[in-house]
N, C-alpha and C positions, 0 to 999 in steps of 0.2 A: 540488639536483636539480630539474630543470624537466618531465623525462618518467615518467611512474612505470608499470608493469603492475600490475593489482589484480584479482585473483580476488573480485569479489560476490557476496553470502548473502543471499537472500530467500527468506521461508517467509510466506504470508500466511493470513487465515483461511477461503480457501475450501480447503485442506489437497489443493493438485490433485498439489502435489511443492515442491521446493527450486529457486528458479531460480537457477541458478548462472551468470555469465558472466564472462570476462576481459576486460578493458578498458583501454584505453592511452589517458592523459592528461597534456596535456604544455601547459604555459604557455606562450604566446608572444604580443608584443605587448600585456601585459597581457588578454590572452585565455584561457581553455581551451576546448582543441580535444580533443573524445573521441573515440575508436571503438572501438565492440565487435567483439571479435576474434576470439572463438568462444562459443556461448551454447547452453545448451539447462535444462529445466526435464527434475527428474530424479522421477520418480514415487515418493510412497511407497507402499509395501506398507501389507497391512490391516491389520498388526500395529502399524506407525507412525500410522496415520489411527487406531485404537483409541487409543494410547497419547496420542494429544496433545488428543484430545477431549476423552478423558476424564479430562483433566491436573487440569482445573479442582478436581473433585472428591474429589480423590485426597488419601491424608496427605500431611502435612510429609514424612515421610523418604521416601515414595516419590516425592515433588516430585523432592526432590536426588538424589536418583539419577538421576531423570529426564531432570534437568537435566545432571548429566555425560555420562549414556549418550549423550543428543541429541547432546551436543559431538562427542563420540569419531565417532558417526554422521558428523555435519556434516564433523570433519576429514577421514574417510575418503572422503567423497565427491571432498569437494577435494582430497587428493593422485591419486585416480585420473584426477582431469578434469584437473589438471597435469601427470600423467603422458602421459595421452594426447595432450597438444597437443605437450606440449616445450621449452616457455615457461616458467622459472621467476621466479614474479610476485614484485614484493619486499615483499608482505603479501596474507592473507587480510581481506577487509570484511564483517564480519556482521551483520545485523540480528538472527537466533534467528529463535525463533516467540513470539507474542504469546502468554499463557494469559491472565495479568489485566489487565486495560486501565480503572481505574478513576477519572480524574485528580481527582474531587471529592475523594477519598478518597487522594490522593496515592501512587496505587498503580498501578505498572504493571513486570509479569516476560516479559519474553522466555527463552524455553529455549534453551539453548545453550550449553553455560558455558565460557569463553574458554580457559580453561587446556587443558581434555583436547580442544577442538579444534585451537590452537598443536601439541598433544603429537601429535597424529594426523595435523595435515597436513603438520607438520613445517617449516612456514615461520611469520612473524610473525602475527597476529590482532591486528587492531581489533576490537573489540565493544563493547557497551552503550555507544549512543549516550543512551538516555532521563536514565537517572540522574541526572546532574549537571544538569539541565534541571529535574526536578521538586523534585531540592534546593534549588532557587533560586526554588522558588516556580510553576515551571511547568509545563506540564500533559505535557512531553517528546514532544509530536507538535501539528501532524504534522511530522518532520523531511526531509521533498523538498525542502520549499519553497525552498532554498539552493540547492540544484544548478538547478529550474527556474530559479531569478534568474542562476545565471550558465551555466548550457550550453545554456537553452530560451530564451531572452530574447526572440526574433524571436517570440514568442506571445504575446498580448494574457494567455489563461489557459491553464494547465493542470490538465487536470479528468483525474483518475484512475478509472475505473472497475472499482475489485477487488473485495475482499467487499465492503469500506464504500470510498463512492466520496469524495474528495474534491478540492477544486479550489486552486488557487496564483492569487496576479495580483500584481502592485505597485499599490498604489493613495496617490495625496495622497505617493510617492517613499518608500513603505515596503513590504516584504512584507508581506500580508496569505495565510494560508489555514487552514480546518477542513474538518471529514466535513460534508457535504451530506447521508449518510445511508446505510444498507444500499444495498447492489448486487446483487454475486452471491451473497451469502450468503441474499439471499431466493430470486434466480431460479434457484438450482443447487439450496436445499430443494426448490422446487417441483417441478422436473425432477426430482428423487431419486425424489420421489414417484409419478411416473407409469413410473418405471422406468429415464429417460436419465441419464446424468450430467450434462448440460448442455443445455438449450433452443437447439438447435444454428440460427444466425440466426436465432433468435428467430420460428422457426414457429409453432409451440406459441401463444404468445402471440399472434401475429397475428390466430390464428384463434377465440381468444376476445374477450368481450363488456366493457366497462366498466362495474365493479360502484360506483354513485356512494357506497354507504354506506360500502361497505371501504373506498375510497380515501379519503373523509373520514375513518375511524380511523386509516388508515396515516398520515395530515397529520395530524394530531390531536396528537402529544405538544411538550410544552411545545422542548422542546430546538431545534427546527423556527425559533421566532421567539427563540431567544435570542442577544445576541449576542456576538462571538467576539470573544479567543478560544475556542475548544471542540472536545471532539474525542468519538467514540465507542469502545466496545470493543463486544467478541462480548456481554459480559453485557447491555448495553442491548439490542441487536437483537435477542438472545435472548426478554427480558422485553417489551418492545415490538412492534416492528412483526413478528417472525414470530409471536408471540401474537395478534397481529389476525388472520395469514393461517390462522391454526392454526384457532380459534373460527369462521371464515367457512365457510356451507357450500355455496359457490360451487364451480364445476369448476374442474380443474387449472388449465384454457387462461383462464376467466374471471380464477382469482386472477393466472397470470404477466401475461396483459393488463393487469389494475391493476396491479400492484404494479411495471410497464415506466411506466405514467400516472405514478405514483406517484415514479419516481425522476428524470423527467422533469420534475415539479412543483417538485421540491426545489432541479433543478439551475440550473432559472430564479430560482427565490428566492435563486439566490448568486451572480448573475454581473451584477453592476452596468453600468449603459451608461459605459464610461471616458474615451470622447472621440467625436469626429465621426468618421464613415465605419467600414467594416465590422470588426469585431473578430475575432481568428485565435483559434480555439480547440483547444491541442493532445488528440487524445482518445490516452489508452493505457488498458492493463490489459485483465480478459479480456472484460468488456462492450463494448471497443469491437468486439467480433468480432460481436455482437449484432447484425444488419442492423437489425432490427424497433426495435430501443432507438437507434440512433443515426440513424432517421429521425424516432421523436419526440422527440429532442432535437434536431434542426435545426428542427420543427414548432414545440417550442413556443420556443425562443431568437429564432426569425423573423429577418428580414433585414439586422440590423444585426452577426448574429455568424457564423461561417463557421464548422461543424465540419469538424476536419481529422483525417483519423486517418492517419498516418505509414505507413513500410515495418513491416512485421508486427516484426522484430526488436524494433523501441521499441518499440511493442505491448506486447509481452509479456516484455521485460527491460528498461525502466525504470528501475522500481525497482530491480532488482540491479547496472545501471550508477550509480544516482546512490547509494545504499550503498557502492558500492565512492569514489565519491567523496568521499563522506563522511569514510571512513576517509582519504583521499585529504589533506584539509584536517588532521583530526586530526591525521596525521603531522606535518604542516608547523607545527601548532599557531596554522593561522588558525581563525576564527567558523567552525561549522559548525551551530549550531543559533539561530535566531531567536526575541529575544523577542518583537519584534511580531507573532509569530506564535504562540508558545506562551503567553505572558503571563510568562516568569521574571521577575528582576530586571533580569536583565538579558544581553546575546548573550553566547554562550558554547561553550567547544571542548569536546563531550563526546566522552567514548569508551576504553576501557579499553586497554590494550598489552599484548598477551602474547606472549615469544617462545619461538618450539619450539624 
Protein backbone atom coordinates (compact mmCIF):
# COMPACT_ATOMS: atom_id res chain seq x y z
CA UNK A 1 0.00 0.00 0.00
CA UNK A 2 1.27 3.43 -0.77
CA UNK A 3 -2.08 5.52 0.29
CA UNK A 4 -3.53 4.66 3.79
CA UNK A 5 -6.67 6.68 5.70
CA UNK A 6 -5.98 6.88 9.43
CA UNK A 7 -8.27 8.16 12.05
CA UNK A 8 -5.72 9.95 14.99
CA UNK A 9 -6.01 9.88 18.86
CA UNK A 10 -4.77 12.74 20.76
CA UNK A 11 -5.55 13.56 24.46
CA UNK A 12 -3.09 15.87 25.95
CA UNK A 13 -2.55 17.19 29.40
CA UNK A 14 -4.25 20.31 29.27
CA UNK A 15 -7.71 17.82 29.24
CA UNK A 16 -9.50 20.64 26.81
CA UNK A 17 -11.04 16.98 24.74
CA UNK A 18 -9.79 14.30 22.38
CA UNK A 19 -8.48 15.52 19.05
CA UNK A 20 -9.49 13.32 16.62
CA UNK A 21 -8.73 13.71 12.77
CA UNK A 22 -8.60 11.57 9.56
CA UNK A 23 -5.91 11.73 7.53
CA UNK A 24 -4.72 10.59 4.14
CA UNK A 25 -1.09 9.53 3.54
CA UNK A 26 0.32 8.33 0.52
CA UNK A 27 4.17 7.84 -0.62
CA UNK A 28 5.31 8.95 -3.59
CA UNK A 29 8.67 9.84 -5.05
CA UNK A 30 10.17 8.60 -1.94
CA UNK A 31 7.93 11.39 -0.18
CA UNK A 32 4.81 11.64 2.14
CA UNK A 33 2.31 13.79 1.18
CA UNK A 34 -0.45 14.35 4.06
CA UNK A 35 -3.75 15.80 4.38
CA UNK A 36 -6.29 16.26 6.98
CA UNK A 37 -9.52 15.47 5.84
CA UNK A 38 -11.83 16.17 8.47
CA UNK A 39 -10.72 17.16 12.21
CA UNK A 40 -12.34 18.43 15.22
CA UNK A 41 -11.35 18.20 19.02
CA UNK A 42 -14.17 16.56 20.88
CA UNK A 43 -14.80 18.03 24.36
CA UNK A 44 -14.79 16.05 27.69
CA UNK A 45 -17.50 16.28 30.13
CA UNK A 46 -16.84 16.99 33.83
CA UNK A 47 -17.07 13.58 34.74
CA UNK A 48 -14.12 12.71 32.21
CA UNK A 49 -11.95 15.96 33.19
CA UNK A 50 -12.58 14.46 37.09
CA UNK A 51 -11.91 11.04 36.11
CA UNK A 52 -8.41 11.40 34.29
CA UNK A 53 -7.09 14.03 36.86
CA UNK A 54 -7.66 12.19 39.29
CA UNK A 55 -6.27 8.99 37.70
CA UNK A 56 -3.02 9.68 39.27
CA UNK A 57 -4.21 8.94 42.62
CA UNK A 58 -6.43 6.38 42.26
CA UNK A 59 -6.07 2.42 43.12
CA UNK A 60 -4.53 -0.14 40.99
CA UNK A 61 -7.91 -1.68 40.15
CA UNK A 62 -9.75 1.50 39.70
CA UNK A 63 -6.56 2.38 37.19
CA UNK A 64 -7.72 -0.65 34.97
CA UNK A 65 -10.92 -0.04 34.77
CA UNK A 66 -10.07 3.10 34.08
CA UNK A 67 -7.99 2.26 31.48
CA UNK A 68 -10.68 -0.03 29.57
CA UNK A 69 -13.50 2.33 30.27
CA UNK A 70 -11.28 5.22 28.53
CA UNK A 71 -10.83 2.74 25.49
CA UNK A 72 -14.41 1.79 25.12
CA UNK A 73 -14.86 5.83 25.48
CA UNK A 74 -12.16 6.43 22.83
CA UNK A 75 -13.62 3.70 20.56
CA UNK A 76 -17.04 5.13 20.67
CA UNK A 77 -16.06 8.38 19.77
CA UNK A 78 -14.23 7.00 16.67
CA UNK A 79 -16.81 5.01 15.23
CA UNK A 80 -19.30 8.00 15.37
CA UNK A 81 -16.68 10.58 13.80
CA UNK A 82 -16.34 7.46 11.04
CA UNK A 83 -19.72 7.29 11.00
CA UNK A 84 -20.28 10.59 10.25
CA UNK A 85 -17.86 11.34 7.52
CA UNK A 86 -18.24 7.96 5.56
CA UNK A 87 -14.85 7.20 5.18
CA UNK A 88 -13.83 3.91 6.39
CA UNK A 89 -10.17 4.31 7.64
CA UNK A 90 -8.01 1.16 7.48
CA UNK A 91 -6.85 1.70 11.16
CA UNK A 92 -7.43 3.68 14.23
CA UNK A 93 -3.88 5.68 15.73
CA UNK A 94 -3.87 6.27 19.42
CA UNK A 95 -1.70 8.03 21.47
CA UNK A 96 -4.35 7.53 25.11
CA UNK A 97 -3.88 9.95 27.67
CA UNK A 98 -0.68 10.36 29.58
CA UNK A 99 -1.34 9.77 33.74
CA UNK A 100 2.36 8.96 34.58
CA UNK A 101 5.12 10.29 32.74
CA UNK A 102 8.19 9.42 34.82
CA UNK A 103 11.30 8.40 32.42
CA UNK A 104 13.97 8.44 35.28
CA UNK A 105 12.07 5.96 36.88
CA UNK A 106 11.26 4.12 33.47
CA UNK A 107 7.73 4.78 33.72
CA UNK A 108 5.28 6.17 31.62
CA UNK A 109 0.98 4.96 31.19
CA UNK A 110 -1.18 6.38 28.64
CA UNK A 111 -5.00 5.38 29.22
CA UNK A 112 -6.57 3.92 26.60
CA UNK A 113 -6.42 0.33 26.39
CA UNK A 114 -6.19 -0.95 22.84
CA UNK A 115 -8.37 -4.02 22.95
CA UNK A 116 -11.93 -2.37 24.08
CA UNK A 117 -11.06 0.59 21.84
CA UNK A 118 -10.38 -2.05 18.58
CA UNK A 119 -13.91 -3.68 20.20
CA UNK A 120 -15.69 -0.28 20.07
CA UNK A 121 -14.68 1.28 16.99
CA UNK A 122 -14.73 -1.75 15.28
CA UNK A 123 -11.83 -1.25 12.96
CA UNK A 124 -7.95 -1.92 13.62
CA UNK A 125 -6.05 0.24 16.59
CA UNK A 126 -2.49 0.98 16.75
CA UNK A 127 -1.59 2.14 20.23
CA UNK A 128 1.23 2.21 22.81
CA UNK A 129 3.76 3.81 20.84
CA UNK A 130 6.11 4.45 24.34
CA UNK A 131 6.67 1.01 25.53
CA UNK A 132 9.15 -0.67 23.47
CA UNK A 133 11.19 2.62 23.53
CA UNK A 134 11.61 2.73 27.26
CA UNK A 135 12.30 -1.15 27.20
CA UNK A 136 15.35 -0.28 25.22
CA UNK A 137 16.46 1.86 27.47
CA UNK A 138 14.57 5.08 26.40
CA UNK A 139 12.86 7.74 27.86
CA UNK A 140 9.60 6.93 24.88
CA UNK A 141 9.23 10.69 24.05
CA UNK A 142 9.11 12.72 22.67
CA UNK A 143 7.69 10.65 19.75
CA UNK A 144 6.68 13.85 16.78
CA UNK A 145 9.94 14.14 16.23
CA UNK A 146 9.77 11.47 13.05
CA UNK A 147 6.79 12.79 11.46
CA UNK A 148 8.39 16.62 11.85
CA UNK A 149 11.78 14.88 9.98
CA UNK A 150 9.61 13.66 7.29
CA UNK A 151 6.13 15.73 6.65
CA UNK A 152 7.62 19.25 8.17
CA UNK A 153 11.22 19.24 6.79
CA UNK A 154 10.88 22.67 5.00
CA UNK A 155 11.32 24.02 8.84
CA UNK A 156 14.50 24.74 10.40
CA UNK A 157 12.28 23.70 13.93
CA UNK A 158 9.26 22.60 15.19
CA UNK A 159 8.42 23.89 18.45
CA UNK A 160 5.06 22.58 19.87
CA UNK A 161 3.17 24.59 22.23
CA UNK A 162 0.71 22.38 24.40
CA UNK A 163 0.62 21.79 28.08
CA UNK A 164 4.52 21.13 28.03
CA UNK A 165 5.94 22.73 24.92
CA UNK A 166 8.53 21.11 23.09
CA UNK A 167 10.74 21.61 20.05
CA UNK A 168 12.26 19.17 16.93
CA UNK A 169 15.33 20.23 14.68
CA UNK A 170 17.90 17.96 12.76
CA UNK A 171 21.06 19.02 14.04
CA UNK A 172 25.24 17.63 13.01
CA UNK A 173 22.32 15.13 10.14
CA UNK A 174 20.54 13.53 13.28
CA UNK A 175 17.05 14.27 14.91
CA UNK A 176 17.43 15.88 17.99
CA UNK A 177 14.22 17.09 20.47
CA UNK A 178 12.86 17.42 24.30
CA UNK A 179 10.24 19.45 26.56
CA UNK A 180 11.65 23.01 26.76
CA UNK A 181 9.18 23.03 29.54
CA UNK A 182 5.44 23.81 30.91
CA UNK A 183 3.08 25.78 28.61
CA UNK A 184 -0.50 25.73 28.84
CA UNK A 185 -0.55 23.75 31.76
CA UNK A 186 0.67 26.83 33.58
CA UNK A 187 -1.12 29.57 31.56
CA UNK A 188 -4.82 27.62 31.51
CA UNK A 189 -4.03 27.11 35.76
CA UNK A 190 -3.67 30.55 35.75
CA UNK A 191 -6.82 31.54 33.83
CA UNK A 192 -8.80 28.72 35.67
CA UNK A 193 -8.15 30.80 38.44
CA UNK A 194 -9.41 34.15 37.65
CA UNK A 195 -12.45 32.29 36.33
CA UNK A 196 -11.57 31.80 32.14
CA UNK A 197 -10.75 28.68 30.76
CA UNK A 198 -8.09 30.07 28.85
CA UNK A 199 -6.11 33.56 28.70
CA UNK A 200 -7.89 34.24 25.43
CA UNK A 201 -4.72 36.10 23.13
CA UNK A 202 -3.07 36.36 25.83
CA UNK A 203 -4.86 39.64 27.31
CA UNK A 204 -4.60 38.85 30.63
CA UNK A 205 -0.94 38.62 30.54
CA UNK A 206 -0.25 41.58 28.57
CA UNK A 207 -1.63 43.54 30.89
CA UNK A 208 0.44 42.32 33.72
CA UNK A 209 3.87 43.33 35.15
CA UNK A 210 7.20 41.15 35.17
CA UNK A 211 7.79 39.72 38.51
CA UNK A 212 11.97 39.28 38.25
CA UNK A 213 12.09 36.89 41.45
CA UNK A 214 9.30 34.40 40.06
CA UNK A 215 10.69 34.15 36.89
CA UNK A 216 14.13 33.39 38.47
CA UNK A 217 12.21 30.27 40.46
CA UNK A 218 10.35 29.34 37.29
CA UNK A 219 14.44 29.06 35.52
CA UNK A 220 15.62 27.75 38.56
CA UNK A 221 15.28 23.89 38.33
CA UNK A 222 18.10 21.85 37.42
CA UNK A 223 16.36 20.17 34.38
CA UNK A 224 16.45 23.79 32.46
CA UNK A 225 20.55 23.25 31.95
CA UNK A 226 20.43 19.56 31.56
CA UNK A 227 21.29 17.92 28.62
CA UNK A 228 19.20 15.86 26.37
CA UNK A 229 17.88 13.61 25.80
CA UNK A 230 15.02 14.59 28.40
CA UNK A 231 11.45 14.94 28.57
CA UNK A 232 8.78 16.00 31.22
CA UNK A 233 5.40 14.67 32.67
CA UNK A 234 2.33 16.47 34.64
CA UNK A 235 4.26 15.22 38.05
CA UNK A 236 7.32 17.54 37.42
CA UNK A 237 5.29 20.65 36.51
CA UNK A 238 3.05 19.80 38.98
CA UNK A 239 5.90 19.83 41.89
CA UNK A 240 8.00 22.52 40.14
CA UNK A 241 7.14 25.26 38.27
CA UNK A 242 3.25 25.43 39.17
CA UNK A 243 4.52 25.25 42.94
CA UNK A 244 6.53 28.51 42.27
CA UNK A 245 3.22 30.05 40.69
CA UNK A 246 1.16 28.55 43.65
CA UNK A 247 3.63 30.13 46.76
CA UNK A 248 3.93 33.60 44.49
CA UNK A 249 1.76 36.12 45.82
CA UNK A 250 1.68 38.20 42.84
CA UNK A 251 -1.69 39.05 40.65
CA UNK A 252 -3.16 36.71 38.22
CA UNK A 253 -2.15 39.18 35.19
CA UNK A 254 1.42 39.57 36.91
CA UNK A 255 2.00 35.52 37.39
CA UNK A 256 0.55 34.89 33.41
CA UNK A 257 2.92 37.75 32.46
CA UNK A 258 6.03 35.91 33.88
CA UNK A 259 5.23 32.66 33.48
CA UNK A 260 4.57 33.95 29.09
CA UNK A 261 8.67 35.53 30.05
CA UNK A 262 9.29 32.38 31.41
CA UNK A 263 8.39 30.05 28.55
CA UNK A 264 9.89 32.44 26.34
CA UNK A 265 13.26 32.03 28.12
CA UNK A 266 13.32 28.47 27.94
CA UNK A 267 12.42 28.37 24.23
CA UNK A 268 15.61 30.45 23.37
CA UNK A 269 17.76 28.19 25.61
CA UNK A 270 16.77 25.37 22.87
CA UNK A 271 16.93 26.62 19.62
CA UNK A 272 20.64 26.71 18.57
CA UNK A 273 21.78 29.17 15.64
CA UNK A 274 22.11 26.08 12.69
CA UNK A 275 23.38 27.83 9.82
CA UNK A 276 23.61 31.34 8.09
CA UNK A 277 20.40 33.46 7.14
CA UNK A 278 17.02 33.29 8.88
CA UNK A 279 15.77 30.05 10.41
CA UNK A 280 11.74 28.99 9.80
CA UNK A 281 10.30 28.15 12.90
CA UNK A 282 7.08 25.90 12.65
CA UNK A 283 4.72 27.08 15.95
CA UNK A 284 1.59 24.65 16.62
CA UNK A 285 -0.52 23.48 19.57
CA UNK A 286 -2.85 25.74 21.54
CA UNK A 287 -0.14 28.41 22.65
CA UNK A 288 0.41 29.32 19.37
CA UNK A 289 -3.23 30.98 19.50
CA UNK A 290 -1.64 33.01 22.38
CA UNK A 291 -1.02 36.45 20.40
CA UNK A 292 0.88 38.06 23.57
CA UNK A 293 3.14 34.53 23.83
CA UNK A 294 4.07 34.27 20.19
CA UNK A 295 5.16 37.94 20.08
CA UNK A 296 7.64 37.30 22.93
CA UNK A 297 8.93 34.44 21.30
CA UNK A 298 9.67 36.32 18.08
CA UNK A 299 11.15 39.21 20.78
CA UNK A 300 13.25 37.05 22.39
CA UNK A 301 14.57 34.52 19.15
CA UNK A 302 15.30 38.10 17.32
CA UNK A 303 16.29 38.29 13.73
CA UNK A 304 17.79 35.32 12.73
CA UNK A 305 14.68 33.01 13.30
CA UNK A 306 11.12 33.70 11.74
CA UNK A 307 8.13 32.31 13.77
CA UNK A 308 5.60 30.95 11.58
CA UNK A 309 2.33 29.65 12.88
CA UNK A 310 0.47 27.70 9.99
CA UNK A 311 -3.46 27.39 8.81
CA UNK A 312 -5.27 27.08 12.37
CA UNK A 313 -5.93 23.09 11.33
CA UNK A 314 -1.97 22.19 11.98
CA UNK A 315 -2.48 24.36 14.78
CA UNK A 316 -4.49 22.47 16.63
CA UNK A 317 -4.23 18.78 14.95
CA UNK A 318 -0.63 18.20 14.76
CA UNK A 319 -0.31 15.96 16.84
CA UNK A 320 -3.30 13.90 15.93
CA UNK A 321 -2.08 13.95 12.15
CA UNK A 322 1.41 12.78 13.03
CA UNK A 323 -0.06 9.93 15.77
CA UNK A 324 -2.01 8.83 13.13
CA UNK A 325 1.35 8.59 11.20
CA UNK A 326 2.93 7.02 13.40
CA UNK A 327 0.70 4.15 13.46
CA UNK A 328 1.04 4.79 9.80
CA UNK A 329 5.02 3.69 9.79
CA UNK A 330 4.00 0.83 12.55
CA UNK A 331 1.98 -0.80 10.00
CA UNK A 332 4.44 -0.71 7.45
CA UNK A 333 6.90 -1.76 10.22
CA UNK A 334 9.39 1.02 9.36
CA UNK A 335 11.42 3.30 12.38
CA UNK A 336 8.96 5.28 14.03
CA UNK A 337 10.50 6.31 17.19
CA UNK A 338 14.11 7.84 17.39
CA UNK A 339 16.94 7.14 19.61
CA UNK A 340 18.68 10.19 19.01
CA UNK A 341 16.11 11.51 20.24
CA UNK A 342 14.78 9.34 23.27
CA UNK A 343 18.15 7.95 24.20
CA UNK A 344 17.05 3.94 23.58
CA UNK A 345 19.60 1.58 22.33
CA UNK A 346 18.65 1.93 19.72
CA UNK A 347 15.66 3.17 16.55
CA UNK A 348 12.78 1.44 16.86
CA UNK A 349 8.89 0.46 15.49
CA UNK A 350 6.83 0.74 18.54
CA UNK A 351 3.24 0.25 18.95
CA UNK A 352 0.64 -2.36 19.70
CA UNK A 353 -2.01 -4.02 16.91
CA UNK A 354 -5.32 -4.69 17.88
CA UNK A 355 -7.94 -5.84 15.53
CA UNK A 356 -11.93 -5.20 16.19
Amino acid sequence: MNTYHVVGLMSGTSLDGVDIALCRFTYENRNWIYKILYANTLEYDHRWIGCLRDAETTTGRNLIALDHDYGKHLGQLAKKFISEHGIRPDFVSSHGHTIFHQPQQHISLQLGNGAYLAAHAGVPVVCDFRTLDIALGGQGAPLVPIGDELLFKEYDFCLNLGGIANVSFSESGRRVAFDTGACNMLLNTLANETGLPYDQDGQLARRGTLQQVLLQELNAPAYFSAPYPKSLGKEWVLYNSLASLAASKASPADKLHTACHHIAVQVKKALPVLHQGQHRVLLTGGGAFNVYLVELLQQYLGADFRVEVPAPEIVSFKEALIFAFLGVLRWRGEVNCLSSVTGASHDNVGGAIYYG
